[in-house]
C-alpha positions in Angstrom: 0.0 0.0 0.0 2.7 2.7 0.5 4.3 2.9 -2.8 0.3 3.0 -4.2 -0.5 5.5 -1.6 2.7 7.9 -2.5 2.3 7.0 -5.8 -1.7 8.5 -6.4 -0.6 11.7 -4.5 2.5 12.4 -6.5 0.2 12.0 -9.9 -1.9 14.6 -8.2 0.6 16.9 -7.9 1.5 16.9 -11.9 1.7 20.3 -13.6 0.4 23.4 -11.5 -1.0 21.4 -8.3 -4.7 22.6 -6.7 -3.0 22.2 -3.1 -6.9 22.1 -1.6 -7.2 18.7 -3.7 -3.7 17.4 -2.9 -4.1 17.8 0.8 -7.6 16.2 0.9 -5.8 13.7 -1.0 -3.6 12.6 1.3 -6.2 13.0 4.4 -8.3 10.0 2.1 -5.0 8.3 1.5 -4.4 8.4 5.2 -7.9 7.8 6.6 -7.6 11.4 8.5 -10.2 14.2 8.9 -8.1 16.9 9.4 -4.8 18.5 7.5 -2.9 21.4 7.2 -0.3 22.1 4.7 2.0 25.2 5.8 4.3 27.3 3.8 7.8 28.9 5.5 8.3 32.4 4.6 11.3 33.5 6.1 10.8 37.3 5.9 7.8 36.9 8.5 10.0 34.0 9.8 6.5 32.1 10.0 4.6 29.2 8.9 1.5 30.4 6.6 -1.2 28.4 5.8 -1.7 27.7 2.4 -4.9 25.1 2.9 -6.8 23.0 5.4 -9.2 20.7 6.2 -11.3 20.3 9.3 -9.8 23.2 11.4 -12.9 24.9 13.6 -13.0 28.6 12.3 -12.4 29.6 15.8 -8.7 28.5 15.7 -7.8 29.6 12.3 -6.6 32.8 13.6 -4.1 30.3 15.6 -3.3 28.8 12.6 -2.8 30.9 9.5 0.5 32.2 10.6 2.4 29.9 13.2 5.8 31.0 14.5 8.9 28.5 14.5 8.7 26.4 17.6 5.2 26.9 18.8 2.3 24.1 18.4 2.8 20.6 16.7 3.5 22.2 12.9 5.9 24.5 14.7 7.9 22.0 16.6 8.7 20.3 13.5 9.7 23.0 11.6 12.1 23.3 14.2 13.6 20.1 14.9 13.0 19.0 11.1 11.6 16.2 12.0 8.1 14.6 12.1 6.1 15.0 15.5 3.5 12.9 16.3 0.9 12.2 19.3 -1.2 9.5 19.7 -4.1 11.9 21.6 -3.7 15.1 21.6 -6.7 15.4 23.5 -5.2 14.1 26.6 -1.1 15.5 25.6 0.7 16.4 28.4 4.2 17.0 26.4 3.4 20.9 26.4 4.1 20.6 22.3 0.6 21.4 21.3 -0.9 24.6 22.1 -3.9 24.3 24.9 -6.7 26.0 22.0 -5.4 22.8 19.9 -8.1 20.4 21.8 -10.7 22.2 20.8 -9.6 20.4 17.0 -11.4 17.3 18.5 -7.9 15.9 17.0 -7.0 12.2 18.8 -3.9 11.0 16.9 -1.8 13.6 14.6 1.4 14.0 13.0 2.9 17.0 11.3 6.0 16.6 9.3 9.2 19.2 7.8 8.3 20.0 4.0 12.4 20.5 3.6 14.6 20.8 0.1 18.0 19.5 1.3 17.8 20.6 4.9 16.0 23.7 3.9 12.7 24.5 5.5 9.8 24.7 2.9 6.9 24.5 5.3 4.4 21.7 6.8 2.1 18.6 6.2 -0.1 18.0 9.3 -2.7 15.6 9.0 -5.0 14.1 12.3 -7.5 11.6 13.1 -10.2 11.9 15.2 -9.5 9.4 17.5 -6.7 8.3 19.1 -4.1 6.9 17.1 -0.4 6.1 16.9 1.1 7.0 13.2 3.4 4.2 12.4 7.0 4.0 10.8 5.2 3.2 7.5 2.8 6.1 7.5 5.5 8.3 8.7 8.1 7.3 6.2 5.1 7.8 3.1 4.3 11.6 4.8 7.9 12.3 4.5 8.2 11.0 1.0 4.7 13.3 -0.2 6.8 16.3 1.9 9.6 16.0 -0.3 7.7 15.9 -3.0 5.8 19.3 -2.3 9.1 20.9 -1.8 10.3 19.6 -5.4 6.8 21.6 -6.7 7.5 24.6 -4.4 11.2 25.3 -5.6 10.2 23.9 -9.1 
């Protein structure tokens, strides 16, 4: 399934990509109700959103601009590396932001869009129960990552 799985979203990212369609995509590739997909601008030195799906309009404000380091996209913009919780609705790692329950989010993941160590921005993408991402899933996420950043300096 995870060649298949990266495969489909690759082919979906031919040519001039809808980023709306390639993140709802991946949230049906990965049985997940929720996704963000996060752009790095360094001149604001923030994470801006570029799409979504599932976020409560009440927290967009939260997440349309997301400084390096704060919340679960944050972190891994920081470390360049995916982050993961199984339930964010009963985290105590601090990681997640306290307004970030009211997602309804169990299980999540967010991981580095990065060109050769460069930051390029985001992929989140959550469940709405609890749920542990596995090496499998993470390793496919990190694949599709790469292969946003490939559109994004293309």
């Amino acid at each position: 399934m995870s060649a298949t799985r990266v495969k489909t979203i690759t082919a979906a990212m031919r040519g001039n990509p809808d980023w709306q369609a390639v993140l709802d995509l991946i949230l049906k590739e990965f049985n997940c109700q929720t996704g963000t997909l996060h752009k790095w601008h360094d001149l604001h030195a923030m994470l801006e959103l570029i799409c979504h799906r599932g976020i409560p309009r009440e927290l967009m404000d939260k997440i349309e601009r997301i400084p390096m380091g704060k919340g679960i996209a944050g972190a891994a913009a920081e470390r360049m590396e995916p982050v993961s919780m199984c339930n964010l609705q009963t985290d105590t790692s601090g990681v997640a932001r306290p307004k970030a329950k009211k997602t309804s989010v169990g299980g999540n993941i967010a991981v580095p869009i990065d060109m050769g160590g460069l930051l390029m921005g985001t992929l989140g993408i959550g469940k709405l129960e609890p749920y542990e991402f596995t090496a499998e899933e993470t390793k496919d996420l990190l694949q599709i990552a790469s292969q946003i950043a490939d559109h994004w300096v293309g």
